[in-house]
C-alpha positions in Angstrom: 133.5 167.6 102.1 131.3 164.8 104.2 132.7 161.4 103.8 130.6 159.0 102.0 129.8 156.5 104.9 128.7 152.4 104.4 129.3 149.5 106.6 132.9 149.4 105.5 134.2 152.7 106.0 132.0 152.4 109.6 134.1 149.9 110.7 137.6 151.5 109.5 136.4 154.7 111.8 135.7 152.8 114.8 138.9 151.2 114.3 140.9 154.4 113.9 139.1 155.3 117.0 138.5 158.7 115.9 135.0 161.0 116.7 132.8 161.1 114.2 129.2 162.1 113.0 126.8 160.6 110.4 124.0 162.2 108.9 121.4 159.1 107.7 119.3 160.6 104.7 117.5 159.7 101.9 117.2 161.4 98.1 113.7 161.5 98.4 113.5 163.6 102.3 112.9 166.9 101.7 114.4 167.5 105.3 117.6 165.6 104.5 118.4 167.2 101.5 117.9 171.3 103.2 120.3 169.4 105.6 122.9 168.5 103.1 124.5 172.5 103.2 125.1 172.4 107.0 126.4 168.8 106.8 129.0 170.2 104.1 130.3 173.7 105.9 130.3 171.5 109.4 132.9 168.9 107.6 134.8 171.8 106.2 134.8 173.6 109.8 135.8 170.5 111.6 138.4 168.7 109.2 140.9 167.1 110.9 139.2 167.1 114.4 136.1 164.8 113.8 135.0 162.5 110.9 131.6 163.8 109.5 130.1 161.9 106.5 126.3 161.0 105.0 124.9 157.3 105.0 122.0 157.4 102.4 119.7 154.8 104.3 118.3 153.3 100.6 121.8 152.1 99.6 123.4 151.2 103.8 120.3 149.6 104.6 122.6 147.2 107.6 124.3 150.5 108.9 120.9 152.1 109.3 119.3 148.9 110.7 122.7 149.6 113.1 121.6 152.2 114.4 118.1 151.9 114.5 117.4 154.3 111.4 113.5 154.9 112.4 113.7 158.3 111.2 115.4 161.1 108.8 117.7 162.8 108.8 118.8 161.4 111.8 121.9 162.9 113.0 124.9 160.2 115.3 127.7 161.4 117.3 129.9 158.7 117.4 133.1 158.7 119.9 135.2 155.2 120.8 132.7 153.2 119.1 129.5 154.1 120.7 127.0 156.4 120.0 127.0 159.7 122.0 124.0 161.4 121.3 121.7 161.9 118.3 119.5 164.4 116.8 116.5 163.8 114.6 115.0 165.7 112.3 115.9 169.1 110.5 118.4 170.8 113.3 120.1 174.1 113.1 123.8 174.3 112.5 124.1 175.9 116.1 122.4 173.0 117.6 124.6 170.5 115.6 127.9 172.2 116.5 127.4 172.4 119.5 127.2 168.5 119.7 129.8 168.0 117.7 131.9 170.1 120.1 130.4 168.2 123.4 131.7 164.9 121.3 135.4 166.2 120.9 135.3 166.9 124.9 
């Protein structure tokens, strides 16, 4: 199950200086929510290897000001601290794995 991400568990993960990925969304984005299933099967898939959680952008407002939320779903690959790479918009589970594996490389 995706980890429910704010500014507080952020800052634990960087800490604990393990990958991770956050899916920025809304309730009201159509796009976000046909997200949602992937985001879900991808946190099952890669439990234990990287961190993969949801930051709704209407309640984290400071995270998503962070990262420079413009806009969702905006996909962050996140590895000692920094962001790796991003996606935005709808992507394919495919295209999301395949960055996820690139960020446990």
């Amino acid at each position: 199950m995706a980890k429910n991400i704010d500014m507080a568990t952020y800052e634990e993960l960087v800490a604990s200086g393990k990958p991770f990925v956050i899916d920025f969304w809304a309730e009201w984005c159509g796009p976000c929510r046909s997200l949602t299933p992937i985001i879900e099967e991808l946190a099952t898939e890669y439990e234990g290897k990287v961190v993969i959680g949801k930051c709704d952008v209407d309640k984290n407002n400071d995270l998503a000001v962070k990262f420079s939320v413009r806009n969702i779903p905006l996909v962050v690959f996140v590895k000692g601290g920094e962001m790796k790479d991003k996606l935005v918009g709808a992507s394919s589970k495919d295209t999301i794995k395949a960055k996820i594996d690139a960020l446990l490389q």
